[in-house]
N, CA, C and O atoms as a GROMACS GRO file, in nm:
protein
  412
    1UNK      N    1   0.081  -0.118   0.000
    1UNK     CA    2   0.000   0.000   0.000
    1UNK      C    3   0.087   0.125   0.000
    1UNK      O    4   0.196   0.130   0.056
    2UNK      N    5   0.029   0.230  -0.068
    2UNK     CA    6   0.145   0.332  -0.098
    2UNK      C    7   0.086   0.414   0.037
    2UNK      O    8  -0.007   0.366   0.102
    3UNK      N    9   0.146   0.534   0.071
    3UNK     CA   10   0.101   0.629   0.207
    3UNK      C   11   0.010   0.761   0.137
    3UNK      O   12   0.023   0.827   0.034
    4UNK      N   13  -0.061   0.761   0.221
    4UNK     CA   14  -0.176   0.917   0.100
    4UNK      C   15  -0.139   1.001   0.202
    4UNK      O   16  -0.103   0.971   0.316
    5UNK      N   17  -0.151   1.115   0.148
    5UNK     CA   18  -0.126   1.253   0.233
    5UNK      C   19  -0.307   1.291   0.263
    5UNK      O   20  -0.398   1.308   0.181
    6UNK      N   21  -0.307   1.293   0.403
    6UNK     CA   22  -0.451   1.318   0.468
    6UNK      C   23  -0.428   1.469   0.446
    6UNK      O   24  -0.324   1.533   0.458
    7UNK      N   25  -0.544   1.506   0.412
    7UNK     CA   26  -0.567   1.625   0.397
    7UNK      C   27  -0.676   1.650   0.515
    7UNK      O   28  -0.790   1.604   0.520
    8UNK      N   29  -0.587   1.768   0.642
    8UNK     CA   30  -0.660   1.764   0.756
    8UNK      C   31  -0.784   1.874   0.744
    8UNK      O   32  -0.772   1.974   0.673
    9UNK      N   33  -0.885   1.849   0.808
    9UNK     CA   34  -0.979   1.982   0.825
    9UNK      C   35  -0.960   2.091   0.828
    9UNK      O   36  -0.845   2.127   0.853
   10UNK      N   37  -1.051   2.181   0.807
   10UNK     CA   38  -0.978   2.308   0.868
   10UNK      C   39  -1.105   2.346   0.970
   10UNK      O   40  -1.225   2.369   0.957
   11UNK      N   41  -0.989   2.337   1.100
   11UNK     CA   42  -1.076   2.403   1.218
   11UNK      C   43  -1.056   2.538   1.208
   11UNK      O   44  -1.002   2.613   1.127
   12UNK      N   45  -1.141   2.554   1.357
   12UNK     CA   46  -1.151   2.698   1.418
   12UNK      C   47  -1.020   2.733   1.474
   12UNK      O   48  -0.988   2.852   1.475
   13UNK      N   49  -0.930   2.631   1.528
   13UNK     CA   50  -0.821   2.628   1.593
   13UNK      C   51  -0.734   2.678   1.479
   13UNK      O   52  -0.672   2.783   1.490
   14UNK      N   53  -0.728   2.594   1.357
   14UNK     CA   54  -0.657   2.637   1.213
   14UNK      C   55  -0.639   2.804   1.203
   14UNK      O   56  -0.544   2.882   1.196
   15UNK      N   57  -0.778   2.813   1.204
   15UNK     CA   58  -0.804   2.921   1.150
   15UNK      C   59  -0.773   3.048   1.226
   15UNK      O   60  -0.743   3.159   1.181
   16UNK      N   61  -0.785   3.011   1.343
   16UNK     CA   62  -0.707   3.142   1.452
   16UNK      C   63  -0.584   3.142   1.443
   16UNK      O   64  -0.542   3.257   1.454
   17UNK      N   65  -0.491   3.056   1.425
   17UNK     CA   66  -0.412   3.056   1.368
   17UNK      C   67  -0.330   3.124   1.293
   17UNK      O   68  -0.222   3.171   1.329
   18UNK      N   69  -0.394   3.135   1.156
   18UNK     CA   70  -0.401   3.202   1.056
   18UNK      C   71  -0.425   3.314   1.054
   18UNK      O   72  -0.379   3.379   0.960
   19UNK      N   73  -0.501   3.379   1.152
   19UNK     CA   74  -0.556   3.489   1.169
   19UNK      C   75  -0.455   3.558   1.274
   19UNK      O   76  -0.433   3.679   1.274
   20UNK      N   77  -0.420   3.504   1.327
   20UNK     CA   78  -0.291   3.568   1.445
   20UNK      C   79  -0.173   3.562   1.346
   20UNK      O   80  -0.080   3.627   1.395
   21UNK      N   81  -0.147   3.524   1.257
   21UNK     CA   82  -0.016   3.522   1.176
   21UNK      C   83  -0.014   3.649   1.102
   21UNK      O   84   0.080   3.725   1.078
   22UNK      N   85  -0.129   3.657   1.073
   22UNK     CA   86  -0.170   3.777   0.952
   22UNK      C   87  -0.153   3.925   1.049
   22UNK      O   88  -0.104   4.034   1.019
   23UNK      N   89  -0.203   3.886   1.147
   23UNK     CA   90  -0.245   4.009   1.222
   23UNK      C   91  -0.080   4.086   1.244
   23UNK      O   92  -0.044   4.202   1.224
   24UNK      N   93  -0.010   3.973   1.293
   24UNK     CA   94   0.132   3.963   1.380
   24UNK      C   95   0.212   4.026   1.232
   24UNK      O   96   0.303   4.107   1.252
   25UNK      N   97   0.187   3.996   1.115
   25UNK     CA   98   0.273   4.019   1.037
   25UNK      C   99   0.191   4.185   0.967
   25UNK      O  100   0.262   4.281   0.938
   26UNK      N  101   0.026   4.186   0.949
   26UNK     CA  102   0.026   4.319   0.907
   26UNK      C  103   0.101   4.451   1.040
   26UNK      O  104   0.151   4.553   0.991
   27UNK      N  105   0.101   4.434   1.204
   27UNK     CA  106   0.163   4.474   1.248
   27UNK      C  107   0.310   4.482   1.240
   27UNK      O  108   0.372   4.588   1.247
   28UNK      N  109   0.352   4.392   1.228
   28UNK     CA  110   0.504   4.414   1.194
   28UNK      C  111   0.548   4.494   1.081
   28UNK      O  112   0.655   4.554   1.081
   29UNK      N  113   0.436   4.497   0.950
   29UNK     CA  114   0.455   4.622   0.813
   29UNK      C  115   0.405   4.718   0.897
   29UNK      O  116   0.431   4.818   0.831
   30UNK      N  117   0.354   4.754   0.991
   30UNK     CA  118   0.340   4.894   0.982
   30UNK      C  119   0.424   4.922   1.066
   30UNK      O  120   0.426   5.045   1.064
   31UNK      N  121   0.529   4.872   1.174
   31UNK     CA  122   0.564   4.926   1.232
   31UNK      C  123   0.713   4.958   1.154
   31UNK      O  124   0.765   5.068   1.170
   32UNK      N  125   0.771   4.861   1.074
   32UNK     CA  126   0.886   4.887   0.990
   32UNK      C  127   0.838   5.036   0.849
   32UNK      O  128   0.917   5.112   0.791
   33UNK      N  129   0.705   5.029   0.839
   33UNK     CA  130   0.702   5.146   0.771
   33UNK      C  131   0.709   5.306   0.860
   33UNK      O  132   0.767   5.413   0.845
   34UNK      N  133   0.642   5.266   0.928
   34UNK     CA  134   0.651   5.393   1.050
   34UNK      C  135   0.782   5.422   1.084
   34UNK      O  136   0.824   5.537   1.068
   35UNK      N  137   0.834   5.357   1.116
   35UNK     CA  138   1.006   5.310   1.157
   35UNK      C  139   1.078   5.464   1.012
   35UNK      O  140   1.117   5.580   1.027
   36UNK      N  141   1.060   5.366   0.877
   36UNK     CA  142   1.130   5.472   0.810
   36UNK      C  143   1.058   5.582   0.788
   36UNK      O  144   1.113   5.665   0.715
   37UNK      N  145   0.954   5.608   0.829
   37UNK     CA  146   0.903   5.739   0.796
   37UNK      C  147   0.957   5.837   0.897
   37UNK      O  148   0.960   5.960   0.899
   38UNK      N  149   0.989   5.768   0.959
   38UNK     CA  150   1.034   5.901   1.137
   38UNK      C  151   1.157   5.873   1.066
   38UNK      O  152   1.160   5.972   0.993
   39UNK      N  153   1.280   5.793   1.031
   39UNK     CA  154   1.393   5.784   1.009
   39UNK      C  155   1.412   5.882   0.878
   39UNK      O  156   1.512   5.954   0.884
   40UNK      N  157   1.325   5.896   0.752
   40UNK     CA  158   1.324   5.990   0.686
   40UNK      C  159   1.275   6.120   0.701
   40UNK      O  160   1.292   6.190   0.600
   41UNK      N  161   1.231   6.164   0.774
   41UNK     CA  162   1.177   6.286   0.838
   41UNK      C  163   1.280   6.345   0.937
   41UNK      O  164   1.287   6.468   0.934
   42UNK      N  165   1.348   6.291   1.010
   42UNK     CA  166   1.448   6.279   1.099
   42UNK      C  167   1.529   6.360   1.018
   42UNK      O  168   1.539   6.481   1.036
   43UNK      N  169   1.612   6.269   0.892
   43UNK     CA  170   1.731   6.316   0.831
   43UNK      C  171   1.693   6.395   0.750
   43UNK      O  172   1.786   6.425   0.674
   44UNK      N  173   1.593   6.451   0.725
   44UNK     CA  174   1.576   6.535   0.639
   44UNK      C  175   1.559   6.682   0.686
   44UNK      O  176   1.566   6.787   0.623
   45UNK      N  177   1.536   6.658   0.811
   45UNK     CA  178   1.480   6.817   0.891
   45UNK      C  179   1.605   6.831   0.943
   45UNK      O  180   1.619   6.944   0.991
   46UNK      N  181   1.730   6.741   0.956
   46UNK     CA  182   1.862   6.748   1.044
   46UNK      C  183   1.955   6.852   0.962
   46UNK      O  184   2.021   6.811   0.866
   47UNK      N  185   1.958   6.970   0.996
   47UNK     CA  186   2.057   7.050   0.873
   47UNK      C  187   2.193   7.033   0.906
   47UNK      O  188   2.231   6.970   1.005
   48UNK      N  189   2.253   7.077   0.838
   48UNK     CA  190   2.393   7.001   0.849
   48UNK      C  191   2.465   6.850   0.880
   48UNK      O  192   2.551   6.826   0.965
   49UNK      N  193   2.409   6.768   0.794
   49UNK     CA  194   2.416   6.621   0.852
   49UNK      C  195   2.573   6.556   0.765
   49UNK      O  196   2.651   6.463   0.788
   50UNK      N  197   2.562   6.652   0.670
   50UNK     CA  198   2.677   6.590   0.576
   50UNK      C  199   2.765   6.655   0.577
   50UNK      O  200   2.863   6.621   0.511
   51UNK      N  201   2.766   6.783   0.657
   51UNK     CA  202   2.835   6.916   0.650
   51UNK      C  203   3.008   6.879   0.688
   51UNK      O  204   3.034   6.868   0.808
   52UNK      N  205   3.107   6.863   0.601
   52UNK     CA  206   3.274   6.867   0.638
   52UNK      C  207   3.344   6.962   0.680
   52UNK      O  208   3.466   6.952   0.699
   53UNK      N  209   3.276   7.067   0.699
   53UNK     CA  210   3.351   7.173   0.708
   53UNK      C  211   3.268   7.306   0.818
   53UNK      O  212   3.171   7.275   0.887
   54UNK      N  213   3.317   7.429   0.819
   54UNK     CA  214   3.243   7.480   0.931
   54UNK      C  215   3.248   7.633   0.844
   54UNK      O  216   3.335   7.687   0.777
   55UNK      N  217   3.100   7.672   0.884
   55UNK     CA  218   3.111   7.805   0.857
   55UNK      C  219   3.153   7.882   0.896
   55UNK      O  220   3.186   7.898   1.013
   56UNK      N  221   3.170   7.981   0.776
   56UNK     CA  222   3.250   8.141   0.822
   56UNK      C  223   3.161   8.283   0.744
   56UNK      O  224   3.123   8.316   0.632
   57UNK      N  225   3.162   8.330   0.873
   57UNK     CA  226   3.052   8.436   0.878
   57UNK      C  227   3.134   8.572   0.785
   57UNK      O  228   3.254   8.556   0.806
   58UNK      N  229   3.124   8.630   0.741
   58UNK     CA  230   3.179   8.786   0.695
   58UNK      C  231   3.088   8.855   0.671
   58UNK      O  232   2.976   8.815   0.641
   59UNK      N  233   3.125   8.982   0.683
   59UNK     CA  234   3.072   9.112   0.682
   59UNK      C  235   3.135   9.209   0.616
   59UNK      O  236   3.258   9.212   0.621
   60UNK      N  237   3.062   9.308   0.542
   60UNK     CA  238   3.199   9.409   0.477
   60UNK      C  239   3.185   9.520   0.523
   60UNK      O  240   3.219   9.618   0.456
   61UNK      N  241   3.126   9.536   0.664
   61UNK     CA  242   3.214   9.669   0.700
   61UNK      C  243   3.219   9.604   0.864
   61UNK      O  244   3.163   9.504   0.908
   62UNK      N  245   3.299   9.693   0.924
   62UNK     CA  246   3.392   9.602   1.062
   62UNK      C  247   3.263   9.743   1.153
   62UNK      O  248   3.212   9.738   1.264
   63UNK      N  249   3.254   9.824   1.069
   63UNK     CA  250   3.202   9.964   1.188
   63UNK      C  251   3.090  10.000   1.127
   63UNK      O  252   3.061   9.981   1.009
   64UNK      N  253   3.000  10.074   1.247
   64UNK     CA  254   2.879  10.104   1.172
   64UNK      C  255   2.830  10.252   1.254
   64UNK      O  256   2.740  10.250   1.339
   65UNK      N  257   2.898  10.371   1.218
   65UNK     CA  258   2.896  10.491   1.264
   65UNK      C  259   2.744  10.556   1.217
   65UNK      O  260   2.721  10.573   1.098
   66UNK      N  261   2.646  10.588   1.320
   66UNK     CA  262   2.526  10.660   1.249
   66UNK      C  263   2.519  10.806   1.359
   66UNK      O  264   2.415  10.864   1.390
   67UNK      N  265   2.631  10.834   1.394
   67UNK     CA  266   2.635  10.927   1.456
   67UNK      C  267   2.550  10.956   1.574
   67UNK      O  268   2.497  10.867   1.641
   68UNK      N  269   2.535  11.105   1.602
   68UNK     CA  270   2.432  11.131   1.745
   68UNK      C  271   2.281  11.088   1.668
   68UNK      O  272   2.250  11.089   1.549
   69UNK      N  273   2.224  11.060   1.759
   69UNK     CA  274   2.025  10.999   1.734
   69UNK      C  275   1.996  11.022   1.869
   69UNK      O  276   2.071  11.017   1.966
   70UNK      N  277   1.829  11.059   1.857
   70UNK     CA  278   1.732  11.070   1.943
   70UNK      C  279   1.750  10.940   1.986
   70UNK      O  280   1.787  10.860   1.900
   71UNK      N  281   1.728  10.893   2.119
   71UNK     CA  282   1.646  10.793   2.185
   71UNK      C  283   1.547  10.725   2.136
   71UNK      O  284   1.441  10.780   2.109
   72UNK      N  285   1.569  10.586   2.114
   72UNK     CA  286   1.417  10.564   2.090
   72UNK      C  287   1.352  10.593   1.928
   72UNK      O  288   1.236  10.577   1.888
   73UNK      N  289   1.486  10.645   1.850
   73UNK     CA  290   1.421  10.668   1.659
   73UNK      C  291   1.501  10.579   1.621
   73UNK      O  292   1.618  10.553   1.650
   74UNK      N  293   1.399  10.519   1.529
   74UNK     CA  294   1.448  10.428   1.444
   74UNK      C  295   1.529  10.495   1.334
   74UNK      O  296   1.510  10.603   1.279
   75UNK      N  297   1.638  10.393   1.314
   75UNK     CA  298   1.765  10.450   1.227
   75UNK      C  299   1.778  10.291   1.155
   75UNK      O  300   1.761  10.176   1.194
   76UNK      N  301   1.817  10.352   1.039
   76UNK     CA  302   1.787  10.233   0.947
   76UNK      C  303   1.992  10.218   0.886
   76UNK      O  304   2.059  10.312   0.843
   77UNK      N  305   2.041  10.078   0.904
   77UNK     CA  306   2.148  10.066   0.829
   77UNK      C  307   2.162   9.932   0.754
   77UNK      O  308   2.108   9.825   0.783
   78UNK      N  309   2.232   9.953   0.667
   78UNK     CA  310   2.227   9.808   0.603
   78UNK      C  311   2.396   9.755   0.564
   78UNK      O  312   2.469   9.833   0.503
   79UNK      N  313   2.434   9.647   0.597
   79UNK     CA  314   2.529   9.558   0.552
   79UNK      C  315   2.542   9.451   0.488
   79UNK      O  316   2.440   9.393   0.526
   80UNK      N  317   2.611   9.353   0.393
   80UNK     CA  318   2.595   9.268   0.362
   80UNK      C  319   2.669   9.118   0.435
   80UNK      O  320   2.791   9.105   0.423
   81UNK      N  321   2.620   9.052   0.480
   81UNK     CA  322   2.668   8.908   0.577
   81UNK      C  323   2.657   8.799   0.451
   81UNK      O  324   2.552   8.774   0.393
   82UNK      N  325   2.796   8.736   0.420
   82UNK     CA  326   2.816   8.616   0.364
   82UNK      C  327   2.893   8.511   0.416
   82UNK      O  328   2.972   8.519   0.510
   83UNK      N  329   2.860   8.387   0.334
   83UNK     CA  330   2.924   8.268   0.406
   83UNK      C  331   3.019   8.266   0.316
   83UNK      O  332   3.005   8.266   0.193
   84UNK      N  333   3.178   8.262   0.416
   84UNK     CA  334   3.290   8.209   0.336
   84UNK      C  335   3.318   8.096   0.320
   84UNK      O  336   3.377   8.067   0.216
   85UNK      N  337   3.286   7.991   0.418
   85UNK     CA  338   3.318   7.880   0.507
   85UNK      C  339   3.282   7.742   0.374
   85UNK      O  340   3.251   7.740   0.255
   86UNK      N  341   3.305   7.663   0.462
   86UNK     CA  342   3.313   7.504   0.359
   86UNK      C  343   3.113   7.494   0.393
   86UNK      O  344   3.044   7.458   0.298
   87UNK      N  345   3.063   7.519   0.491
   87UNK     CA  346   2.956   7.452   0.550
   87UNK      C  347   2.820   7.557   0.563
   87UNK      O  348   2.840   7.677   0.580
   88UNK      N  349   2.704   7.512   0.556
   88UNK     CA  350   2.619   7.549   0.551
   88UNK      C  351   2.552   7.670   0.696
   88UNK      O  352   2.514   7.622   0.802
   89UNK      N  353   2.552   7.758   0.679
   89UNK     CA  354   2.560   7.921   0.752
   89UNK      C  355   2.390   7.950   0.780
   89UNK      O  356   2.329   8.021   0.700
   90UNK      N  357   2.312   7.882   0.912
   90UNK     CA  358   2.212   7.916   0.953
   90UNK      C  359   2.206   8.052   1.053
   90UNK      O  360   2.252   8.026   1.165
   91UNK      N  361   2.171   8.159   1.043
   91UNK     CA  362   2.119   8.268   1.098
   91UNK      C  363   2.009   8.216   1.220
   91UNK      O  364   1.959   8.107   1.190
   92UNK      N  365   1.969   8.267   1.336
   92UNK     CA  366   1.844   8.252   1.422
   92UNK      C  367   1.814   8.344   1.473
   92UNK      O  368   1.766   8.346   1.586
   93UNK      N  369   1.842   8.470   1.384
   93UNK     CA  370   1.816   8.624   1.466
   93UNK      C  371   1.765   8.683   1.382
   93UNK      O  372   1.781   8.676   1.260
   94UNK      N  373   1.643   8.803   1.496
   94UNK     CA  374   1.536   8.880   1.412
   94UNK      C  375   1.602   8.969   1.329
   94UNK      O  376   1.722   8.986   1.345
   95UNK      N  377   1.523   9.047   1.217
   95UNK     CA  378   1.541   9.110   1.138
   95UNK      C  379   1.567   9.263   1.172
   95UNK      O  380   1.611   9.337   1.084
   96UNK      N  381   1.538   9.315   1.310
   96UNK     CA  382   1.559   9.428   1.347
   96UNK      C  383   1.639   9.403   1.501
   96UNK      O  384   1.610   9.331   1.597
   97UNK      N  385   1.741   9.492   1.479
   97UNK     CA  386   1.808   9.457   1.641
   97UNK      C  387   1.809   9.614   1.732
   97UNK      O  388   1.839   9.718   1.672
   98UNK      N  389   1.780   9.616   1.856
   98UNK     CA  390   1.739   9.700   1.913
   98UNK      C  391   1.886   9.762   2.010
   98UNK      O  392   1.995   9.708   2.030
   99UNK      N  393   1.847   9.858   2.042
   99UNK     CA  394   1.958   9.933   2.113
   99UNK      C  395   1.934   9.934   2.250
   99UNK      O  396   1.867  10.028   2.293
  100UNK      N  397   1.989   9.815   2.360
  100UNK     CA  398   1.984   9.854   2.497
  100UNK      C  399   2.047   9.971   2.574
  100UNK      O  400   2.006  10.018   2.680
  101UNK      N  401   2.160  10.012   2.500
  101UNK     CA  402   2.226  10.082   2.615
  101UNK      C  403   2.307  10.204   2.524
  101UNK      O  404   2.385  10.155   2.442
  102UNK      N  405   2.302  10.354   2.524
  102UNK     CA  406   2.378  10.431   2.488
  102UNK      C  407   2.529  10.399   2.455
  102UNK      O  408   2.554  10.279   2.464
  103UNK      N  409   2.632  10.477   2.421
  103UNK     CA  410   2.758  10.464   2.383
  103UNK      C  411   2.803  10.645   2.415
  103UNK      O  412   2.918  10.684   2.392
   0.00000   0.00000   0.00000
């Protein structure tokens, strides 16, 4: 007699089974997708990540004479600030800078 391959039922037991495999594995895709979405969001908002070198700030004038002024009036000057440097030159200061203290 040759051997037959029984082909077993399919229970409820089977079938939970099956259903915990699926579950276990659609959790595991989302958490490896989530995974690179924070890992690409991460390196992408990180400035200077590749940066070899370090910035260098310049300015082309060293002095900035506006003579005697009222207290308190706005006086308008302008300079130009460039990056000499190997590396990428982030600024974090407002656009108007104020005068605490006489000279």
């Amino acid at each position: 007699m040759s051997k037959r391959n029984k082909i077993k039922p399919v229970t409820s037991r089977t079938r939970k089974r099956g259903l915990e495999l699926t579950t276990l594995l659609l959790l595991g895709g989302i958490v490896l997708i989530s995974a690179a979405i924070v890992a690409f969001v991460w390196f992408a908002l990180t400035p200077n990540r590749n940066a070899n070198g370090t910035p260098q700030l310049q300015v082309n004038t060293e002095r900035l004479d506006l003579g005697k002024q009222i207290f308190n009036k706005t006086v308008r000057a302008s300079f130009t600030v460039t990056n000499t440097g190997t590396a990428t030159l982030t600024l974090d200061v407002p656009r108007s800078a104020t005068l605490l203290e006489g000279c």
